[in-house]
C-alpha positions in Angstrom: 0.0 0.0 0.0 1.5 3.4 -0.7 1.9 5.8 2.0 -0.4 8.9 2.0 1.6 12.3 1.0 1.2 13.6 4.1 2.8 10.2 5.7 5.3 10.6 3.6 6.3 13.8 4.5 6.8 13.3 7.8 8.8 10.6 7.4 10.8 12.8 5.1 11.3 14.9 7.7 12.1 12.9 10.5 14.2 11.0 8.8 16.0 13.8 7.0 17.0 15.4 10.3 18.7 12.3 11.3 16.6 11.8 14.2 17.1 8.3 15.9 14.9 5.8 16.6 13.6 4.2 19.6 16.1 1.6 20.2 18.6 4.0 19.2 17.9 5.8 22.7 17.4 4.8 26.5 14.5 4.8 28.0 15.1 8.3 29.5 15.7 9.5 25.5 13.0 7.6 24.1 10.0 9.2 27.0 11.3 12.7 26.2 11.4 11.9 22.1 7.7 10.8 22.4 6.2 13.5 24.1 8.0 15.8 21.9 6.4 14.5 18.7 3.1 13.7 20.6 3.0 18.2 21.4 4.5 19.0 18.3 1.9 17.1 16.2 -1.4 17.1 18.4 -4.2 19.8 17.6 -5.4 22.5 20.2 -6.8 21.1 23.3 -10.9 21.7 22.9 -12.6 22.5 26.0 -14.3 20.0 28.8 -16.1 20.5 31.3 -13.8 19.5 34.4 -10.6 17.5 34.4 -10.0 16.3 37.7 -6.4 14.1 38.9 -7.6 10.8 40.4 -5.7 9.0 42.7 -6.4 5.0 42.9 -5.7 3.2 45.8 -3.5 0.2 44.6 -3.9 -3.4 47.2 -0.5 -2.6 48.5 -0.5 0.6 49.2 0.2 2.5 46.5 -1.3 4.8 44.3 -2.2 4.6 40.7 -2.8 7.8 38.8 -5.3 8.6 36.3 -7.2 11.7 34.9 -10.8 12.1 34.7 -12.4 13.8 32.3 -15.8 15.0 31.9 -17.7 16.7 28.3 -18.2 20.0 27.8 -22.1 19.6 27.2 -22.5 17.6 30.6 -24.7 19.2 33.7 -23.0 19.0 37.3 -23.9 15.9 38.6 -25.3 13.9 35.5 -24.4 10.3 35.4 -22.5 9.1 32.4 -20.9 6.5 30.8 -17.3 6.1 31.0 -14.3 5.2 28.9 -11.6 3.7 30.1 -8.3 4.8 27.9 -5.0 3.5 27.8 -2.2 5.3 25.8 0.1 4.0 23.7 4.0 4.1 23.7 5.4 0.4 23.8 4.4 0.5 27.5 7.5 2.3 27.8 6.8 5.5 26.7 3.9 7.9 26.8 2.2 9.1 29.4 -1.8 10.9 30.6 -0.5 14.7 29.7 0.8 13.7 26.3 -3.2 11.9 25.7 -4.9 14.6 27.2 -6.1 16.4 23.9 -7.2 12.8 22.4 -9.0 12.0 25.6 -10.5 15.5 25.7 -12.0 15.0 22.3 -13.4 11.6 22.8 -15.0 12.5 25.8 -17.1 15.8 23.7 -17.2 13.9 20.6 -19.0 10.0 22.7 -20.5 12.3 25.2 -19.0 10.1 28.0 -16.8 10.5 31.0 -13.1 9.2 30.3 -10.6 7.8 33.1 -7.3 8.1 31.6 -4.9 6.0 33.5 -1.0 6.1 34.2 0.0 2.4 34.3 3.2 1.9 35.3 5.8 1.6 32.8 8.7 -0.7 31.7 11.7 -1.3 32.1 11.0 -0.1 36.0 7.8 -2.1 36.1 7.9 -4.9 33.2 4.9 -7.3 32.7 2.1 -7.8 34.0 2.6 -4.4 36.0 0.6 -2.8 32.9 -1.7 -5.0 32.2 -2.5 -5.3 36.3 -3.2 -1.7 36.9 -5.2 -2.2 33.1 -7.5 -4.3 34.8 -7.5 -2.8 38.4 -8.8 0.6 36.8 -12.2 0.1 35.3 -12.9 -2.5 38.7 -11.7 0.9 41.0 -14.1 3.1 39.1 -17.1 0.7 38.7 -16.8 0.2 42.5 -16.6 4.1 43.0 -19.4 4.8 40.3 -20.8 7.0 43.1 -18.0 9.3 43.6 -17.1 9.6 40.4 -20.9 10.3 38.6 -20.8 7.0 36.3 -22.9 5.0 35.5 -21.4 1.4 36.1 -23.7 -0.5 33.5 -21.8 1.7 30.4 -18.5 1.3 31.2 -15.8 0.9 27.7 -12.1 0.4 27.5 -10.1 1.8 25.0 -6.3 2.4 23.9 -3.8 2.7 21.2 -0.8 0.4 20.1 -0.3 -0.7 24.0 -2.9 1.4 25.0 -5.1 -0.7 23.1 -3.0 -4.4 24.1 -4.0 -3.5 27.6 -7.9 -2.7 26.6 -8.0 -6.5 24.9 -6.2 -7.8 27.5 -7.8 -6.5 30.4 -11.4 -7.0 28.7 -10.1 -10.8 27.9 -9.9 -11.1 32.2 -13.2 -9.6 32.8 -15.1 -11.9 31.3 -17.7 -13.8 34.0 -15.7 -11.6 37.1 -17.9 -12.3 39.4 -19.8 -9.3 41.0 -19.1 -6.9 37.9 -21.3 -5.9 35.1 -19.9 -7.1 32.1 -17.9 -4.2 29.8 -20.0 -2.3 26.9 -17.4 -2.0 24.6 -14.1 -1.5 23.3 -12.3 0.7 21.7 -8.7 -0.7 20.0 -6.8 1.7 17.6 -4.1 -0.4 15.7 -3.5 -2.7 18.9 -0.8 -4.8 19.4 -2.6 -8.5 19.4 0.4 -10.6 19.1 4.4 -10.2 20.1 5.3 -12.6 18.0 4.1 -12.4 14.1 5.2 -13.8 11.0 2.5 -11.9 9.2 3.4 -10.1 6.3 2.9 -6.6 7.6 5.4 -7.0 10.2 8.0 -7.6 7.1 6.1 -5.1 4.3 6.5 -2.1 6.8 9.6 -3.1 8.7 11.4 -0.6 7.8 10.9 2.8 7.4 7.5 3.2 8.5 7.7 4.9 11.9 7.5 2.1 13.6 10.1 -0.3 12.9 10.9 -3.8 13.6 14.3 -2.8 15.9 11.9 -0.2 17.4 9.8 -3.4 18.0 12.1 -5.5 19.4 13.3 -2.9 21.9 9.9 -2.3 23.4 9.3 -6.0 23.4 12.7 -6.9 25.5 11.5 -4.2 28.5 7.7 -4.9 28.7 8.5 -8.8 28.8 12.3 -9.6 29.7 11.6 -12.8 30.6 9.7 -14.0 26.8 6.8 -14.0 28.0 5.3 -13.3 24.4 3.2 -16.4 24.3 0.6 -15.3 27.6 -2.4 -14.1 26.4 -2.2 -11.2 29.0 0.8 -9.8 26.3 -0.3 -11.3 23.5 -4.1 -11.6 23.3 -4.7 -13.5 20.1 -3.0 -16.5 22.1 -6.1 -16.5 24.4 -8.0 -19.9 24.4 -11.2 -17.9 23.0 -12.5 -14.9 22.4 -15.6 -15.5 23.1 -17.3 -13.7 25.7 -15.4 -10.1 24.5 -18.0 -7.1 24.1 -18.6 -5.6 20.5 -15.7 -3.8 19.8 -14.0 -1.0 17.1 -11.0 -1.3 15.2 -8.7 1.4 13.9 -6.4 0.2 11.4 -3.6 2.1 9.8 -2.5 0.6 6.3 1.1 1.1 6.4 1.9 -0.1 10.0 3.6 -3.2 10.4 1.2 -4.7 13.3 -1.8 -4.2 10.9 -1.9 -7.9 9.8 -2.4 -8.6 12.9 -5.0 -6.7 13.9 -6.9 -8.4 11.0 -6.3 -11.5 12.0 -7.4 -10.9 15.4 -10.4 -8.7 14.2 -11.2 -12.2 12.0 -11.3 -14.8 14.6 -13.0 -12.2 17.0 -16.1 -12.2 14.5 -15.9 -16.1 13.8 -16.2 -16.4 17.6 -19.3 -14.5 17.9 -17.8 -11.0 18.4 -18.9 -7.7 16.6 -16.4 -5.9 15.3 -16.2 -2.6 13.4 -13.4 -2.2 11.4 -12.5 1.5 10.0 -9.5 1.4 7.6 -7.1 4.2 7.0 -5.3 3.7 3.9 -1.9 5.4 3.6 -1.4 6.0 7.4 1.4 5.3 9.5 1.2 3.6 13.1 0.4 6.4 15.4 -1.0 8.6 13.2 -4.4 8.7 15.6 -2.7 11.3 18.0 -0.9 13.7 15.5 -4.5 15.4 14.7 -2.4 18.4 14.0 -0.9 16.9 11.0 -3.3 14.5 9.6 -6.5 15.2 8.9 -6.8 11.4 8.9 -6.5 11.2 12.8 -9.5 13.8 13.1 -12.0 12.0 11.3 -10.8 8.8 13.1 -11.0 10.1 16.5 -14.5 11.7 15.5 -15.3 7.7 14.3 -14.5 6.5 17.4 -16.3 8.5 19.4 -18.9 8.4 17.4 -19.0 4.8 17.7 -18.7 5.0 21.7 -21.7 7.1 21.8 -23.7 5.1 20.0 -22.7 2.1 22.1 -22.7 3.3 25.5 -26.3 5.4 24.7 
């Protein structure tokens, strides 16, 4: 698939300043190099109607952050759904203030509350620190639906590359827990399904795409130094069934190397009884949904999604 002009030209540009790449950087490098291009690239933060810092009370003792977001059309004290969101960055990189314009929007454009959450990152916390505070999260805020003015029967999860592993993964666990309602949807923009693919994609757009296979493998060795690739909890196309998941939309990219993947999983989700809606974005590069200031691509997806939320958690 050829890459869209504007694709092209910032890969040009990157590229033709010489800037590394991921696993050309330690960690320290590669968090500063991702908010960077995250505020560089995102469009002007639209207004809400409160964004409030929420501190979750972790089993041990500690705390896990998250910011709460509520629409600019909602009245003080009106129950909502909520959205769950996850950002992406490998599960090294990325963090809540680098989301918050994408968060804002979804929670206008779906009309929802949106709990944006600060998992805790590798290499300092490698797996399944991510994927626990993934699934601690929505339990937390179902449990303090009160408190936080949601309504615990409309309750998505949603993320993007890792942001979106942790939203299958952590929806993959919920299934039958017992005192919970059962999740309304998902939301999973090019999601990382497997860690280890031979699927053509991961070899068509290897290579200067963005996101590159080294670039990969360097976010792969810190989230799961010990292989763990083949758990579901990493890697949830290796899950005995998906069966039981809640309908669900898909955000593709066509010139992103994990896209194959997320067609395959999208496939067997729908031959095991799932509904899946599947929006396409030929020419686009993994990522592209956050740079809204670039691509006029990632504005009509993000409107798509939250249009899709809307609808689902009406």
């Amino acid at each position: 698939m050829a890459l869209d002009p504007k694709a092209r030209a910032l890969l040009d540009m990157v590229y033709r300043v010489g800037a590394p790449r991921f696993h050309e950087l330690n960690v320290t490098q590669a968090r500063h190099a991702s908010e960077k291009l995250l505020f560089a690239f995102r469009p002007d933060a639209p207004p809400v109607a409160s964004v409030t810092e929420v501190p979750i009370p972790r089993g041990d003792g500690s705390v896990l952050m998250a910011r709460l977001y509520r629409p600019l059309q909602a009245a003080s004290g009106q129950i909502l759904p909520l959205l769950v969101f996850y950002h992406g960055g490998g599960w090294c990189v990325g963090d809540v203030p680098s989301y918050d314009v994408v968060c804002r929007e979804l929670a206008n454009g779906a009309g929802c509350a949106v709990l944006s959450v600060e998992y805790r990152l590798a290499p300092e916390h490698p797996f399944p620190a991510a994927f626990d505070d993934a699934l601690w999260a929505p339990e937390w805020a179902i449990e303090q639906a009160d408190l936080l003015e949601i309504d615990p029967e409309r309750v998505a999860l949603g993320g993007d590359s890792a942001g979106g592993n942790l939203s299958l993964a952590a929806a993959l666990a919920w299934r039958g827990r017992a005192g919970l309602p059962p999740l309304r949807y998902l939301a999973a923009i090019y999601p990382c399904t497997e860690i280890h693919s031979t699927r053509p994609s991961r070899e068509t757009y290897g290579e200067g795409y963005f996101l590159d296979r080294e670039s990969l493998r360097w976010f792969f060795e810190r989230y799961l130094p010990h292989g763990e690739g083949e758990d579901w909890r990493a890697s949830p196309m290796r899950a005995e069934t998906l069966t039981g998941l809640p309908p669900m939309t898909l955000v593709t990219a066509g010139c992103d190397p994990l896209t194959d993947d997320c067609l395959a999983f999208a496939e067997r989700a729908e031959r095991e009884g799932v509904t899946v809606r599947h929006h396409a974005y030929a020419g686009m590069v993994h990522g592209f949904f956050t740079l809204g200031g670039f691509f006029p691509q990632a504005n009509e997806a993000v409107a798509q999604v939250a249009a899709d939320l809307a609808e689902a958690l009406s």
